[in-house]
C-alpha positions in Angstrom: 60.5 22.5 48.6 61.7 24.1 51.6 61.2 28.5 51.9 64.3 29.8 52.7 63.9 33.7 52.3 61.7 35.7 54.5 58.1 34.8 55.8 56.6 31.6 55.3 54.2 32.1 52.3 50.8 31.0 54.2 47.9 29.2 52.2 45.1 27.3 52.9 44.3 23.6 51.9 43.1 23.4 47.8 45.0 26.4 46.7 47.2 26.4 44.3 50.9 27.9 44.3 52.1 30.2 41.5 55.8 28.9 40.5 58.1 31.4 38.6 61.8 30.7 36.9 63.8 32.6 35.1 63.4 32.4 31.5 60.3 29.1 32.0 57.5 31.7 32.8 54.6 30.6 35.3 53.3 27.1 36.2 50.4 26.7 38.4 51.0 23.9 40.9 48.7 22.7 43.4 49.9 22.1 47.2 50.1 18.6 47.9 51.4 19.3 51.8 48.9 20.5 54.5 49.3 24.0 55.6 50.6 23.4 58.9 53.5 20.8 57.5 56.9 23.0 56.9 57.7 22.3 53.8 56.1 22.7 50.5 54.8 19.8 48.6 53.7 19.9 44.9 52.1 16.4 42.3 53.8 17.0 39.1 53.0 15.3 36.3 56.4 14.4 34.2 56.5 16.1 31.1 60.6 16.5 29.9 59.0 18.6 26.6 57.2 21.3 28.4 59.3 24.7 28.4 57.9 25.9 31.8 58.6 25.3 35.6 57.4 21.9 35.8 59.4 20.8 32.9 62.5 22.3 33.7 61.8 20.9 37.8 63.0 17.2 36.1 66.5 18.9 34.7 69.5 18.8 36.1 69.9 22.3 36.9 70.8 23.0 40.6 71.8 26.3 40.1 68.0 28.1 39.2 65.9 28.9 41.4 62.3 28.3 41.7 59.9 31.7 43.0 56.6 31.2 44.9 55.6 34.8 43.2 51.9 34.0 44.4 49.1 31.8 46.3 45.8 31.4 44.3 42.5 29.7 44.3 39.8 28.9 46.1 40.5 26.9 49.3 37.8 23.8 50.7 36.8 25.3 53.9 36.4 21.7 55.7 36.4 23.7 58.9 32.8 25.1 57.8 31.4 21.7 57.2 32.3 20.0 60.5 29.8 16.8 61.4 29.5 16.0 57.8 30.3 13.5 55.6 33.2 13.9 53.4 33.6 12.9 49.9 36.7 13.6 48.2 36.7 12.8 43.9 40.0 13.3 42.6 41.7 12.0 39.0 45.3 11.6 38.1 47.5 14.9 39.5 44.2 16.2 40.2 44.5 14.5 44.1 47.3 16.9 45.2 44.4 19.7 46.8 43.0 16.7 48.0 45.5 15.5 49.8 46.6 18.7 51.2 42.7 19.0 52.7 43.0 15.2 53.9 46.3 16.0 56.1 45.0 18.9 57.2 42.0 17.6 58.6 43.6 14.1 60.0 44.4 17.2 63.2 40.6 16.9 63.8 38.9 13.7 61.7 36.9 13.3 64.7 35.0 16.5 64.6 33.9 14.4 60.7 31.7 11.9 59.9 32.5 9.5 57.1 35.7 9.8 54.9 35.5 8.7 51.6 38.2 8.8 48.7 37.4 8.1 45.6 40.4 8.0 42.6 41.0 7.6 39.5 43.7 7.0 37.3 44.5 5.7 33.8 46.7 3.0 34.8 47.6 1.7 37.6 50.9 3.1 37.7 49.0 6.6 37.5 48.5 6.1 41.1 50.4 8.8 43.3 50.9 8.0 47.2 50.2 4.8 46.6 52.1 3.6 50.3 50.0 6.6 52.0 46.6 5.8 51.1 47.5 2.0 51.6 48.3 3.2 55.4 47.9 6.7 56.9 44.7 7.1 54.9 42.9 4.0 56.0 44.7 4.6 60.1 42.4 7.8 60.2 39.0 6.0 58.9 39.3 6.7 55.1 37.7 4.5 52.8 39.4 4.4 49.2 37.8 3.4 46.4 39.6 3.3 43.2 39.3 3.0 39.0 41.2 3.0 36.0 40.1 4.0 32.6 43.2 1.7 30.5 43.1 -1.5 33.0 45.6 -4.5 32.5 45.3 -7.9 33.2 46.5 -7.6 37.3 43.5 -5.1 37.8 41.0 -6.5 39.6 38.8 -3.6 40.6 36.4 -1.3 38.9 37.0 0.1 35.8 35.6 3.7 34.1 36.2 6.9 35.1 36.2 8.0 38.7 32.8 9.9 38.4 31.0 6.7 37.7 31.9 5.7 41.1 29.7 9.0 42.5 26.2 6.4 41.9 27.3 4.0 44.0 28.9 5.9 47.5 26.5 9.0 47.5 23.2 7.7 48.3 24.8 6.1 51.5 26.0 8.6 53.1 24.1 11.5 55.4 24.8 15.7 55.3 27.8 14.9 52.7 30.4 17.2 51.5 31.6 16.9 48.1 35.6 18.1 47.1 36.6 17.6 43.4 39.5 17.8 41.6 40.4 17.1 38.0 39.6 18.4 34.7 37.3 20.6 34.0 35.1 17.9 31.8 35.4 15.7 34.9 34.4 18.0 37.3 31.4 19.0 35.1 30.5 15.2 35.0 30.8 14.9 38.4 28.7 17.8 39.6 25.6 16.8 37.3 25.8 13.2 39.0 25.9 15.0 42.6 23.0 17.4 41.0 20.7 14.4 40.0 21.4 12.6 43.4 19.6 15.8 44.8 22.9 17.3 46.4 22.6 20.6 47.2 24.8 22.8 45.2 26.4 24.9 48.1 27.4 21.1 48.8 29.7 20.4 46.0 33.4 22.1 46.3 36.2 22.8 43.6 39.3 24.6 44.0 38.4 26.8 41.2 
């Protein structure tokens, strides 16, 4: 998504764009695109019988047009954290703030210590930017771990729910940084594991 009328709409990495069209309402849509990138990226998960935005984004229907009407959220202020650790905890569609934060910071990873991504998915094929964490991801020092919940018989890693993996990374790592993103139960999960690895509170980060 490219803006072509006035001003470029400005937002920070882990916000969340509000998308208008005509006779769909509202969708909130997360920015998958760092802020400095010029054009707008959004994760949407494919669902052809919802009536709003994100549904009708999967029609063919050149002719409506799609209205940023607003920028919301909290952002992850990585710039206030720099010399830390970073863990990022992200499941399903729930990566795209994620992955907006990781290509902003890939124009200084080496003002950070220790990158960790850890993801989770249903299935495998619930994996999104599968080629870019493969490459550009590992090239700037990131270490992905990944899970599914509903495994099949190729799957050969670790299988759960991404917040299990919190146990196993945490306690390794120095002055860490947690970002999460996913459902609310997830991210409820996942703070009470940071919480009873003694993290700091002020340490843990959502979007919203």
């Amino acid at each position: 998504m490219t803006p072509e009328r006035g001003p470029r709409p400005e937002f920070k990495a882990g916000q969340v764009a509000v998308l208008e069209m005509s006779g769909r309402g509202a969708s909130y849509v997360a920015f998958a695109s760092a802020p400095e990138e010029n054009e707008f990226e959004f994760l949407i998960k494919h669902n052809p019988a919802s009536p709003k935005v994100t549904g009708a984004l999967f029609e063919p229907r050149p002719d409506d047009q799609i209205v940023l009407k607003d920028i919301v959220g909290r952002s992850f202020s990585i710039e206030d954290h720099r010399g830390a650790d970073l863990i990022f905890v992200a499941m399903g569609t729930g990566l795209a703030p994620l992955r907006s934060t990781l290509r902003h910071l890939s124009r200084s990873r080496n003002e950070y210590g220790r990158l960790v991504v850890l993801y989770g998915a249903r299935t495998v094929k619930d994996f999104c930017f599968a080629e870019e964490m493969a490459t550009e991801w590992r090239e700037q020092g990131g270490e992905l771990r990944q899970v599914v919940s509903q495994p099949n018989a190729d799957w050969k890693g670790p299988t759960g729910y991404v917040q299990c993996l919190i146990d196993h990374i945490a306690p390794e790592l120095k002055k860490t940084v947690a970002m999460i993103c996913g459902s609310q139960e997830m991210i409820k999960q996942t703070r009470l594991r940071l919480l009873n690895l003694s993290f700091p509170p002020e340490k843990i980060l959502t979007n919203y």
